[in-house]
N, C-alpha and C positions, 0 to 999 in steps of 0.2 A: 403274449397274444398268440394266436392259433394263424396259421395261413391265410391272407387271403383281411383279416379283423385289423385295424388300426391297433395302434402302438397304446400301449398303455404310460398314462401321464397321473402324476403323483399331483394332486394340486397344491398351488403356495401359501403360507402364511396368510389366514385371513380369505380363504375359500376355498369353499367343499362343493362334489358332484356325488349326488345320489343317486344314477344313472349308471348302472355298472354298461362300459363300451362307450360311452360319452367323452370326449373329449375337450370337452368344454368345462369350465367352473366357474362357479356362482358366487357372488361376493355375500358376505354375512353381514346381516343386516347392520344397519348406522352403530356404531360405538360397541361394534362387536367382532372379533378376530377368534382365531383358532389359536392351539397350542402347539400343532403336528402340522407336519407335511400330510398331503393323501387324506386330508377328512372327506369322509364320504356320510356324513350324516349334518342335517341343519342344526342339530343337538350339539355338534363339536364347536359351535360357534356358541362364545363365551364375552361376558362382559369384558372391555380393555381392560387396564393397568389405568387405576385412578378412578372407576364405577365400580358401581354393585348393583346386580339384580335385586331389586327389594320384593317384590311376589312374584316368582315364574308360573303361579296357577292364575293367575289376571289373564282371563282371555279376552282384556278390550284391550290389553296392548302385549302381548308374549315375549315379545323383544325388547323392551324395554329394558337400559340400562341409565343409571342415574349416579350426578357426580358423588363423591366420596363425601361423608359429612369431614366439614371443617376437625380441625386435631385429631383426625382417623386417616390411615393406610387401608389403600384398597388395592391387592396382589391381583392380577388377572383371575377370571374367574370366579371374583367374590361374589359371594350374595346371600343376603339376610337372612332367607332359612339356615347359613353353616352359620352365623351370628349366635344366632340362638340355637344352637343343637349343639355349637363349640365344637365343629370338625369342618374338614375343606374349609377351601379361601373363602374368607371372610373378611368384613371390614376390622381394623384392630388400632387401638389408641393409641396413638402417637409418644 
């Protein structure tokens, strides 16, 4: 920070500020954390460890995370589009 500007802060585990000079951070929405210190986009907020995003284009719920089906692993950040595309976290059988 410059003279005079607040101190810059790295936010924790599970919230981000998009507000470059803000010192404040935002929790990511219900059943969702980050992977970094310092997220500064609502984007860096990812399904936990045990859900998967099943459509991130559903704009009647965009945050939406859903538990792991039964006999499947769900690594943080899974979701159904890398299922079927076979790349990034995905859900994967037990």
């Amino acid at each position: 920070p410059r003279d005079g500007e607040d101190e810059c802060i790295f936010c924790m585990i599970g919230t981000f500020q998009e507000s470059t000079g803000s010192s404040a951070c935002r929790a990511c929405p219900a059943r969702r954390t980050t992977s970094i210190l310092g997220a500064f986009l609502s984007e860096h907020c990812v399904c936990e460890e045990g859900t998967y995003e099943p459509d991130p284009l559903d704009p009647s719920n965009p945050d939406k995370c859903v538990d792991c089906p039964e006999g499947m692993s769900c690594e943080e950040g899974s979701r159904l589009a890398n299922l079927l595309s076979r790349s990034g976290p995905r859900p994967l059988v037990d």
